[in-house]
FIROSE-807283 format. One record per residue (C-alpha): residue number from 1; x, y, z. Coordinates in nm, 4 decimals. Example, Ala and Ser with C-alpha at 12.3 -4.5 7.8 and 13.67 -1.06 7.14 Angstrom:
// FIROSE-807283
VEXKE  seq        px        py        pz
VEXKE    1    1.2300   -0.4500    0.7800
VEXKE    2    1.3670   -0.1060    0.7140
// end
This chain:
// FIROSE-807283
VEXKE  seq        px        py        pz
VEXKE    1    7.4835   15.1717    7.6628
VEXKE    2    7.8457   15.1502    7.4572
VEXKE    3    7.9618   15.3696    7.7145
VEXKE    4    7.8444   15.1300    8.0120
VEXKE    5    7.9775   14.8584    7.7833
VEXKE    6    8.3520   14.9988    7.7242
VEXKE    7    8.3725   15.0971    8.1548
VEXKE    8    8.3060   14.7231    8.2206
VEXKE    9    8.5263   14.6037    7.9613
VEXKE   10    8.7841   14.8342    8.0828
VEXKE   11    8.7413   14.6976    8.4761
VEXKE   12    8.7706   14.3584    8.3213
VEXKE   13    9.1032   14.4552    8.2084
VEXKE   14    9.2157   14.6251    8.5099
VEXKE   15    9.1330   14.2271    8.7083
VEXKE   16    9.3068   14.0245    8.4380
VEXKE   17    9.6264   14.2511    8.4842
VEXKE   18    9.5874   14.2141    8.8923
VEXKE   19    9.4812   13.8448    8.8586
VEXKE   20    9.8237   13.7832    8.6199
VEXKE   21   10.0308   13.9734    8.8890
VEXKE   22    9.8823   13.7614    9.1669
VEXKE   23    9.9183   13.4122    8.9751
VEXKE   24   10.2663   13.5033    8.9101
VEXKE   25   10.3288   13.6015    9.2893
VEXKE   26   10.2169   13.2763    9.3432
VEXKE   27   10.4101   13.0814    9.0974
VEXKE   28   10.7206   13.2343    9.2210
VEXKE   29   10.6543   13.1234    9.5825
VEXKE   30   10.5696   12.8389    9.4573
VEXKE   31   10.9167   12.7888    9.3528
VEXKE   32   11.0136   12.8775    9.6519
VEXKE   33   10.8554   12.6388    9.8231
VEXKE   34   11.0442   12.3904    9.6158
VEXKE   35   11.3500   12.5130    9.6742
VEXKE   36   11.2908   12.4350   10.0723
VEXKE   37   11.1992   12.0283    9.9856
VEXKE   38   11.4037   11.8080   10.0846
VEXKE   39   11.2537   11.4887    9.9691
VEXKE   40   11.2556   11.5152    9.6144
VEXKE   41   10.8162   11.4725    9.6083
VEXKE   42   10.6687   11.7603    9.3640
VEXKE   43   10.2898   11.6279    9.3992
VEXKE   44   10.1646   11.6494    9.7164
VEXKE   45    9.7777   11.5173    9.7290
VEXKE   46    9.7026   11.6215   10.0742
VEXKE   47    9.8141   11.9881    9.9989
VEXKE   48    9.6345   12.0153    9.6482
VEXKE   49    9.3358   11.8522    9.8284
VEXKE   50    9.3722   12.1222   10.1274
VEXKE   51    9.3934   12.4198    9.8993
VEXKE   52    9.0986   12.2974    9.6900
VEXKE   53    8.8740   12.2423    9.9712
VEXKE   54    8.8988   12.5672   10.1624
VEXKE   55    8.8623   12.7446    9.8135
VEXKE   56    8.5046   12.5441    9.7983
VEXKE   57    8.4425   12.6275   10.1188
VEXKE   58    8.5062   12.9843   10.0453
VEXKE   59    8.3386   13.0142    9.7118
VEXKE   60    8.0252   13.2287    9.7047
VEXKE   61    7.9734   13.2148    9.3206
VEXKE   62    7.8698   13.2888    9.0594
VEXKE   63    8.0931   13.0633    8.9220
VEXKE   64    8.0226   12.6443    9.0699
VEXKE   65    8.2188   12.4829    9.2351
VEXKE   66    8.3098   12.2458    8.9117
VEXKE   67    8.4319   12.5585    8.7653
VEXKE   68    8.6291   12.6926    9.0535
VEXKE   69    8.8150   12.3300    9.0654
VEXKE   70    8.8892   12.3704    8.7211
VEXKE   71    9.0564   12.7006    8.7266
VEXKE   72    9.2581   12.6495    9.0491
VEXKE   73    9.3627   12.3018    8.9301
VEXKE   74    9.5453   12.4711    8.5915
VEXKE   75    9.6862   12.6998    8.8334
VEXKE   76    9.8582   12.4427    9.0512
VEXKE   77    9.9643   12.2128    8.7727
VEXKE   78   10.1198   12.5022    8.6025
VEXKE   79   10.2755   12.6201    8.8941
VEXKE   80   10.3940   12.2657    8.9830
VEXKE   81   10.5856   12.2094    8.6570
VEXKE   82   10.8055   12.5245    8.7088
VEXKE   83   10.9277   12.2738    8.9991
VEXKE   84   10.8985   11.9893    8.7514
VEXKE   85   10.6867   11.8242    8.4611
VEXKE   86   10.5276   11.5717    8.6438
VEXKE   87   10.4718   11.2080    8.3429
VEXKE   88   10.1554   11.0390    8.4164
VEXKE   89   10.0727   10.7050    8.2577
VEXKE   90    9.7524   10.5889    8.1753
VEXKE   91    9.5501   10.3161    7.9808
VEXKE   92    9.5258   10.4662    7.6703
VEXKE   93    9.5184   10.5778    7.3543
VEXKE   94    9.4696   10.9632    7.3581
VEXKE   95    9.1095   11.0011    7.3911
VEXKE   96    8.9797   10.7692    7.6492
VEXKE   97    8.8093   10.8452    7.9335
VEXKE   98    9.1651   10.7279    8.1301
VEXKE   99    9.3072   11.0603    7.9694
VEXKE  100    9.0234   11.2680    8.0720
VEXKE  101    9.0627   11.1592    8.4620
VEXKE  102    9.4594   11.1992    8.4424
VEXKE  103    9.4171   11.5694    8.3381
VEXKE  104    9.1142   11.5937    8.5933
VEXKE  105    9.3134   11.5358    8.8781
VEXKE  106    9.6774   11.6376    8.7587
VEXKE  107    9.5808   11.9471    8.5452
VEXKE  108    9.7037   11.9658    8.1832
VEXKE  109   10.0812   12.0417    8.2221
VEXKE  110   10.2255   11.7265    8.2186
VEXKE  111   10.4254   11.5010    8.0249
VEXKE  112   10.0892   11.1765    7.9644
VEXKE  113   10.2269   10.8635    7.8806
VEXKE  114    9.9146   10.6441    7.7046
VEXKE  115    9.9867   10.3120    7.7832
VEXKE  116    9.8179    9.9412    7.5623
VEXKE  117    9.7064    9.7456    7.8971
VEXKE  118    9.6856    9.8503    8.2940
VEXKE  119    9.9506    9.5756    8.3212
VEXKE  120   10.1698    9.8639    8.1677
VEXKE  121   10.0488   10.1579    8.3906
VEXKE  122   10.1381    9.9181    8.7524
VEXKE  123   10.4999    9.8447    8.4941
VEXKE  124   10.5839   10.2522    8.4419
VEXKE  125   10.5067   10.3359    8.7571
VEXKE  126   10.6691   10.0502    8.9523
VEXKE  127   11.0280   10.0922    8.7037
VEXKE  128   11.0163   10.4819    8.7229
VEXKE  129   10.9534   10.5284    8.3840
VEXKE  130   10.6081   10.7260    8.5128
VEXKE  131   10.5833   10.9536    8.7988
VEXKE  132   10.2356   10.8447    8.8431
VEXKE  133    9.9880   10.6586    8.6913
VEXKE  134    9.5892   10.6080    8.6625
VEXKE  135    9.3990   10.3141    8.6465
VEXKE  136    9.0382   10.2044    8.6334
VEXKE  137    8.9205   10.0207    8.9690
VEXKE  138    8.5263   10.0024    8.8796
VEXKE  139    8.2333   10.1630    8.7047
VEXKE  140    7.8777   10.2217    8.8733
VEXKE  141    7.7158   10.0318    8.5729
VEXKE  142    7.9813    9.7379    8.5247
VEXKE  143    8.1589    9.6873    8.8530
VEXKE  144    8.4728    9.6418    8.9676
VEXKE  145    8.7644    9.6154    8.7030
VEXKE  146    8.9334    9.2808    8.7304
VEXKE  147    9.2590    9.3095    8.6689
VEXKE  148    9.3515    9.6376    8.8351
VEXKE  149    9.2352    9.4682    9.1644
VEXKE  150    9.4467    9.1707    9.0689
VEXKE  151    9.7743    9.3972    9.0435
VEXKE  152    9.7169    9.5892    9.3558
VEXKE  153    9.7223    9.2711    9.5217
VEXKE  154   10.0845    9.1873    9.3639
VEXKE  155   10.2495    9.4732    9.2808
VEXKE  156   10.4366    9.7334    9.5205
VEXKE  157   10.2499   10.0422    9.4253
VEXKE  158   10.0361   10.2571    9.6629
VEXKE  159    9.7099   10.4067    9.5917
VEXKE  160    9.7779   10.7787    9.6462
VEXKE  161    9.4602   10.9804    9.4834
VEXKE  162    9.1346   10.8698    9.3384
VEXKE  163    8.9201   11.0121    9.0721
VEXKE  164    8.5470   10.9940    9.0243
VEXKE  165    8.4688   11.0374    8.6757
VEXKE  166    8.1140   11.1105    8.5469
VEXKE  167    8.0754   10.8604    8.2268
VEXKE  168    7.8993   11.0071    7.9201
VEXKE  169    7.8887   10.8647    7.5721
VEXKE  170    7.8433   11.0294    7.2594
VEXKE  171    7.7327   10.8777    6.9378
VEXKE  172    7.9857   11.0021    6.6851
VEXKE  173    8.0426   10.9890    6.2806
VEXKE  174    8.1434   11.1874    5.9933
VEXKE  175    7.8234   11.1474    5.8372
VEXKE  176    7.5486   11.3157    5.9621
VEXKE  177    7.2669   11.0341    5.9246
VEXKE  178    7.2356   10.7528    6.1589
VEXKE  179    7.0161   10.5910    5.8666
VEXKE  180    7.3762   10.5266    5.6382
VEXKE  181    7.5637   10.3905    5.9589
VEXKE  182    7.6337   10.0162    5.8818
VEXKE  183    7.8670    9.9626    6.1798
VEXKE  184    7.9406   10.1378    6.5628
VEXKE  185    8.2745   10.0406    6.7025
VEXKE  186    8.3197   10.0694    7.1099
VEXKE  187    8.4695    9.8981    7.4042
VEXKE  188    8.2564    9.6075    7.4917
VEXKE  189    8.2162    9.7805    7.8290
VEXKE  190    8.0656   10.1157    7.6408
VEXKE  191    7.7991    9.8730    7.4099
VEXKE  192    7.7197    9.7414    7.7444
VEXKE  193    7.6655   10.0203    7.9088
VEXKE  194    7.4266   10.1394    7.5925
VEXKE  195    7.2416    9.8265    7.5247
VEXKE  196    6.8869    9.9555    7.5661
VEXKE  197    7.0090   10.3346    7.3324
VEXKE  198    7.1188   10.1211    7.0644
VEXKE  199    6.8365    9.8668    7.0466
VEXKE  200    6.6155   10.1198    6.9868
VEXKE  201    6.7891   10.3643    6.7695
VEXKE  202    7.0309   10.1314    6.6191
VEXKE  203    6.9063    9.7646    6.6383
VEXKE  204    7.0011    9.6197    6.3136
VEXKE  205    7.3049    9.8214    6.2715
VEXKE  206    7.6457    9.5968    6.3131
VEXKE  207    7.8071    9.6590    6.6697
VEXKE  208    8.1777    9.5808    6.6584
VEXKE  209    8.3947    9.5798    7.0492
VEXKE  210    8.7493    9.7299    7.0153
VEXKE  211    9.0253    9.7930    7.2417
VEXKE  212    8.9017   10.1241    7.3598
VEXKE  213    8.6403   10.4240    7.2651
VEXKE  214    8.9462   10.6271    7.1176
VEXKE  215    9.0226   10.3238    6.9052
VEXKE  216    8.7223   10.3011    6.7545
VEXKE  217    8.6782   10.6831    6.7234
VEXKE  218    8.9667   10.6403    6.4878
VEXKE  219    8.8537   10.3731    6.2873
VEXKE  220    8.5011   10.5728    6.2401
VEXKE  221    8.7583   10.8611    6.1149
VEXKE  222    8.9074   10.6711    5.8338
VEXKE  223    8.5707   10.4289    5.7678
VEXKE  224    8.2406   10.5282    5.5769
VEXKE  225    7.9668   10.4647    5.6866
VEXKE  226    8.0888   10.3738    6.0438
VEXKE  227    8.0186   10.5521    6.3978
VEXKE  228    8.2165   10.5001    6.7324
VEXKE  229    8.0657   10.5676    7.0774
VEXKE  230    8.2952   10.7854    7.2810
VEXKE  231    8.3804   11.0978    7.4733
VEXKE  232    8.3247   11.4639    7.3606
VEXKE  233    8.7404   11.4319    7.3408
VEXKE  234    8.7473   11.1606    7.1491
VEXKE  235    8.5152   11.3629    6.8495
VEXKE  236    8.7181   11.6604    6.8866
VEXKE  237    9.0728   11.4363    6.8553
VEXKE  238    8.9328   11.2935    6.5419
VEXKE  239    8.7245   11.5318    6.3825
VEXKE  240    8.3790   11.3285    6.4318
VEXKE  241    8.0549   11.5215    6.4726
VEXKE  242    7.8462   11.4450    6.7849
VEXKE  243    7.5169   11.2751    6.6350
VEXKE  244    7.3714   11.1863    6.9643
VEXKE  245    7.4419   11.2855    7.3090
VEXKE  246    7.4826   11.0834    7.6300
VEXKE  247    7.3390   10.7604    7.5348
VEXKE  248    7.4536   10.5765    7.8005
VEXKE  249    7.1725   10.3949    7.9533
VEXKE  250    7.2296   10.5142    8.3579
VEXKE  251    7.2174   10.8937    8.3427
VEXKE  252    7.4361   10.8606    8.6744
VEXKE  253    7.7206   10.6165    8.4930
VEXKE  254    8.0310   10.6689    8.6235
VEXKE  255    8.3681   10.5472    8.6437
VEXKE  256    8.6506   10.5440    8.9851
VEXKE  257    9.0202   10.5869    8.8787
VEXKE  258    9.3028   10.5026    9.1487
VEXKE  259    9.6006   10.7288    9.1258
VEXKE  260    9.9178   10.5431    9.1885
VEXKE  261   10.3025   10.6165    9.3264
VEXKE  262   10.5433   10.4748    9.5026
VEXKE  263   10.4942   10.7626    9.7735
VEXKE  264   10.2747   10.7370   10.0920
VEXKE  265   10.0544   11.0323   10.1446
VEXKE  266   10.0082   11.2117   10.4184
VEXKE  267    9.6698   11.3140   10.6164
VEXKE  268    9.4507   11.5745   10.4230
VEXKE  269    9.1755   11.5162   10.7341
VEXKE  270    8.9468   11.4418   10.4705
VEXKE  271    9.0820   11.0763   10.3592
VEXKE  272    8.9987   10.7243   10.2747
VEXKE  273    9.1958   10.3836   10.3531
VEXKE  274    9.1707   10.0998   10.0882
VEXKE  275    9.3515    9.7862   10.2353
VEXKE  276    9.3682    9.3961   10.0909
VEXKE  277    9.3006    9.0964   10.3521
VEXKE  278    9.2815    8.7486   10.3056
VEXKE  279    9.0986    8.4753   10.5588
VEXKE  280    9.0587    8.0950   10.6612
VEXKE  281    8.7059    8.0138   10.5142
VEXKE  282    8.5301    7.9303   10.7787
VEXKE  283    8.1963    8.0509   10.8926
VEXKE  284    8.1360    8.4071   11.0363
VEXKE  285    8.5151    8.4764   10.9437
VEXKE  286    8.4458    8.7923   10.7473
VEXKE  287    8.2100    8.8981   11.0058
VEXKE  288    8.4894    8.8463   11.2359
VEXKE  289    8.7174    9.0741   11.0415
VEXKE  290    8.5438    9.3521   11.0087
VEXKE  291    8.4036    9.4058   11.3628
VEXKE  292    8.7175    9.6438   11.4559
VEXKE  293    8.6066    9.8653   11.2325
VEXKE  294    8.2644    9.9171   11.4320
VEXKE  295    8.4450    9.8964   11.7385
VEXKE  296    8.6378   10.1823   11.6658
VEXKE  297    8.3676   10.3728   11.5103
VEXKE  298    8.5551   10.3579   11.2046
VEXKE  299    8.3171   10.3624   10.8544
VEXKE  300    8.3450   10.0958   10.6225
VEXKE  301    8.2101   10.1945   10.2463
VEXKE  302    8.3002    9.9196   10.0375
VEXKE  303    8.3724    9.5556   10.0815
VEXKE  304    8.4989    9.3642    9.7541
VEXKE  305    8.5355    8.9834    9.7220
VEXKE  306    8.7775    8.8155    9.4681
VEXKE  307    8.9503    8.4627    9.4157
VEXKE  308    9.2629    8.4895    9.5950
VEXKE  309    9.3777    8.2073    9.3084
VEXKE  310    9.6044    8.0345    9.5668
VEXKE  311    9.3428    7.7702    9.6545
VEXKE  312    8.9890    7.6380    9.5904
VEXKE  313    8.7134    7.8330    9.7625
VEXKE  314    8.9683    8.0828    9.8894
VEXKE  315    8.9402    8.4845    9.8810
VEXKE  316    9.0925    8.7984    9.9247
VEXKE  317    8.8522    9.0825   10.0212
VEXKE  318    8.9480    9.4557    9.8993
VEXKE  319    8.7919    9.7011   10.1839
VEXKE  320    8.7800   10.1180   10.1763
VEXKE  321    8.7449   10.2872   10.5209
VEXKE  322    8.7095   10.6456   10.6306
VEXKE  323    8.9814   10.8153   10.7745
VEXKE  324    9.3713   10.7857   10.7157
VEXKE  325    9.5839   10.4944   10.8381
VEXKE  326    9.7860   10.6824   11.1104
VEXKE  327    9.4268   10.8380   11.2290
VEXKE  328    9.4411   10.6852   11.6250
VEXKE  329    9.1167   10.4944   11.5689
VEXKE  330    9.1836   10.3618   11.1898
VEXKE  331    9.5364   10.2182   11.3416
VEXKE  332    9.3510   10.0594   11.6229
VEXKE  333    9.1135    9.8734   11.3799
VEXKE  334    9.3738    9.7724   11.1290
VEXKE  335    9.6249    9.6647   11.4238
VEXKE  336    9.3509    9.3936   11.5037
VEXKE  337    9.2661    9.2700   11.2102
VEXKE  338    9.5748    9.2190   11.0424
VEXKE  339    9.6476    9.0306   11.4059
VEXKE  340    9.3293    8.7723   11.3104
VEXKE  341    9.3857    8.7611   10.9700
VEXKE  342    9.6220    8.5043   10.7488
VEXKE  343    9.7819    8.8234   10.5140
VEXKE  344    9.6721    9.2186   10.5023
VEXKE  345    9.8220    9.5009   10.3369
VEXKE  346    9.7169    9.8649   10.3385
VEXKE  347    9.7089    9.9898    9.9603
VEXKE  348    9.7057   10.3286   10.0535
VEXKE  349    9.5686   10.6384   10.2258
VEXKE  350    9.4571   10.9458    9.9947
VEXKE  351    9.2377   11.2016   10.0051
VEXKE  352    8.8363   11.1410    9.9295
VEXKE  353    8.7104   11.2554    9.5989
// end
């Protein structure tokens, strides 16, 4: 048996050493390719989202294909910073699930910028202070996030990736009995979203909202006798032990991040359009609107209503589409409908997550 046990130990060895020579190969042509830009971009969506896919459709385990994303995504954000650090703002602190999506999609070598409000994500990004930056847009329990459809509408950004992040909550505390907790501190989003948990296992314990999860992580930190719901991040970051485990209330709770730049992405052939229109209120206007996109058999998967706040009983609608905005029968649709409506602008096209 320790004889068996040493050979495959030893052809373990032999991979890593051929895996580290081909991960270098890589890196250096990798370089390479960076060397033959000419446009100064270092993230390229529709290439990272190529590569991934094709290394999903190859997989044939035993590792998922969570796992596989995971590994090759290290491996391209490493290799990408040899080109250049890529700084990433986010709604922050340290700690919130905004983090956790910015390192799920741009891997964990880069420079993260937490940020006090989304207003100051749309302001990094739009000055150059960021490269990038990721925002909230809604949450399957919740909705849509207010204010980051707000600034899409005003600001000059573009929607260039999107990340679907699985939401779980953790009960956390330094002590170990829920029986001496006299206050929980989370977002008023996260007590929302574990309303029914918390009457039942903590009904007459003291539920304070806070700027974020992470924030009230850290109070729980320095406070006795207090617990903070939050991510598994979050408990490591502040040394919190995990009392209960995802006590969110929808087992399916999750949130969708926009990734924004000032850059316009090309086609991946596996994308989504989100656009902003605005139209006279009339009857059957909406209805009006949208029938390009049947015409030219193009799918429509969300439609999103808000105040325009330019006049009484006026709105904006915020629509996604399959396909990318250059694809012939996306253009067709959006050619007629920003011809019959009174203002339309395409946010972005980016891969699907």
């Amino acid at each position: 048996m320790k004889k068996n046990l040493n050979k495959l130990r030893d052809d373990i060895d032999k991979i890593d050493t051929k895996l580290l020579d081909l991960i270098s190969e890589r890196a250096f042509i990798a370089q390479e390719v960076g060397k033959l830009k000419n446009d100064g971009v270092i993230y390229r969506p529709e290439r990272e989202a190529q590569v991934l896919l094709r290394l999903l459709r190859d997989n044939n385990g035993p590792l998922s294909n969570e796992s596989i994303t995971n590994i090759f995504k290290s491996v391209i954000s490493n290799c990408r910073a040899l080109e250049k650090k890529l700084s990433v703002s986010f709604l922050g602190p340290l700690g919130t699930f905004s983090e956790e999506a910015t390192i799920r999609q741009f891997g964990e070598n880069i420079e993260t910028i937490p940020t006090n409000s989304i207003d100051e994500v749309f302001n990094h990004v739009q000055s150059g202070i960021a490269h990038y930056g990721v925002v909230p847009v809604e949450n399957s329990t919740e909705g849509a996030i207010s204010r980051t459809l707000d600034l899409l509408l005003t600001k000059d950004l573009k929607i260039c990736g999107e990340i679907t992040l699985p939401v779980h909550h953790f009960f956390l505390s330094k002590d170990k009995n829920i029986k001496k907790i006299k206050a929980i501190y989370a977002h008023g989003q996260s007590l929302a979203q574990c309303h029914d948990w918390l009457m039942n296992n903590a009904p007459d314990i003291k539920k304070v909202a806070v700027m974020s999860n992470a924030e009230g992580a850290k109070l729980a930190s320095k406070k006795k006798n207090t617990a903070a719901i939050a991510s598994s991040r979050a408990a490591d970051l502040f040394n919190l032990k995990m009392l209960f485990e995802n006590i969110e209330d929808e087992q399916n709770n999750s949130t969708r991040f926009l990734v924004l730049s000032s850059q316009d992405v090309k086609p991946s052939n596996n994308d989504k359009t989100s656009i902003v229109l605005a139209t006279k209120n009339k009857p059957g206007a909406i209805a009006e609107l949208v029938a390009p996109f049947a015409k030219n058999k193009v799918s429509m998967t969300k439609l999103e209503s808000r105040p325009s706040k330019i006049g009484m009983w006026e709105y904006v609608f915020f629509i996604d589409i399959e396909g990318h905005q250059t694809h012939k029968s996306v253009k067709a649709a959006l050619d007629v409908i920003e011809s019959k409506s009174s203002f339309m602008k395409i946010l972005g096209s980016y891969p699907k997550n």
